[in-house]
C-alpha positions as CSV (number, residue, x, y, z in Angstrom):
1,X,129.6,101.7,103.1
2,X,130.2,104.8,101.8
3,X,134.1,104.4,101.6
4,X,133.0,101.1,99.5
5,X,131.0,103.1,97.7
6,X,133.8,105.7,96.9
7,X,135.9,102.9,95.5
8,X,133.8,101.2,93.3
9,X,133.1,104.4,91.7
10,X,136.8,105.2,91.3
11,X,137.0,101.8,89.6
12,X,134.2,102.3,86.8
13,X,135.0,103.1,83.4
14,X,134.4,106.9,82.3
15,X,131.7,105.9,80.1
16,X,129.5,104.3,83.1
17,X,130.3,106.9,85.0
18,X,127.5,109.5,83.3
19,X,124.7,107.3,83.7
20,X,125.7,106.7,87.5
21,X,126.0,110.4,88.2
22,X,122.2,110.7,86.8
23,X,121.0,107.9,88.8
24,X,122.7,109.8,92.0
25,X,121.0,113.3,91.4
26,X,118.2,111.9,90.7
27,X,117.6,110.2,94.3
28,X,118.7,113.5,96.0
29,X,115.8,115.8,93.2
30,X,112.8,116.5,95.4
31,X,110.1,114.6,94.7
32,X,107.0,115.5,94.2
33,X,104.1,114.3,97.4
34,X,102.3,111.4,96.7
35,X,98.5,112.0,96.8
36,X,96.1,109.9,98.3
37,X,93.0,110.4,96.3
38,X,90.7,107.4,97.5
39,X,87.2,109.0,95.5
40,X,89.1,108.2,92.1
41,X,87.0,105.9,90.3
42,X,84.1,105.8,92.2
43,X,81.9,107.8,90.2
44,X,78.3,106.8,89.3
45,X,77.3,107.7,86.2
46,X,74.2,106.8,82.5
47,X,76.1,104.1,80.9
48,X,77.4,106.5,78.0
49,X,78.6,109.1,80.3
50,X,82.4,109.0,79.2
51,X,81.3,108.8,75.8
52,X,79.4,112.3,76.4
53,X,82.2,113.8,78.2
54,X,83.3,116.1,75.4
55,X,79.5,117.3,75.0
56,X,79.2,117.6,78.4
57,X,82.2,119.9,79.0
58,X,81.3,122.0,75.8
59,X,78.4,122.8,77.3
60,X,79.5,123.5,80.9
61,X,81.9,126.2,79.4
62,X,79.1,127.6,77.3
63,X,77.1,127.5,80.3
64,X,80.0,129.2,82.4
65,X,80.3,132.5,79.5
């Protein structure tokens, strides 16, 4: 597969060559862990909480000072 590989890329065109090359690195870049975060979402909360959430962080940090 590989020597396939090697030979269809000889073939290409210069000009698809670039975005080829980017697609390649791009699969060997480390990627960064997946996280399983299963309490997403599953807050309880007044009706207008997210509405509030502004005020609500305002005054944590005043609270925090």
């Amino acid at each position: 597969m590989r020597e396939e590989l090697h030979h269809l890329v000889d073939q290409l065109p210069e000009e698809k060559v670039a975005p080829l090359l980017r697609l390649d690195r791009g699969q060997l870049e480390e990627r960064p862990v997946d996280r399983d975060l299963p309490f997403i979402g599953l807050l309880e909360a007044e009706p207008d909480f997210a509405e509030r959430s502004e005020e609500i962080l305002r005054a944590e940090d005043n609270h925090s000072l």
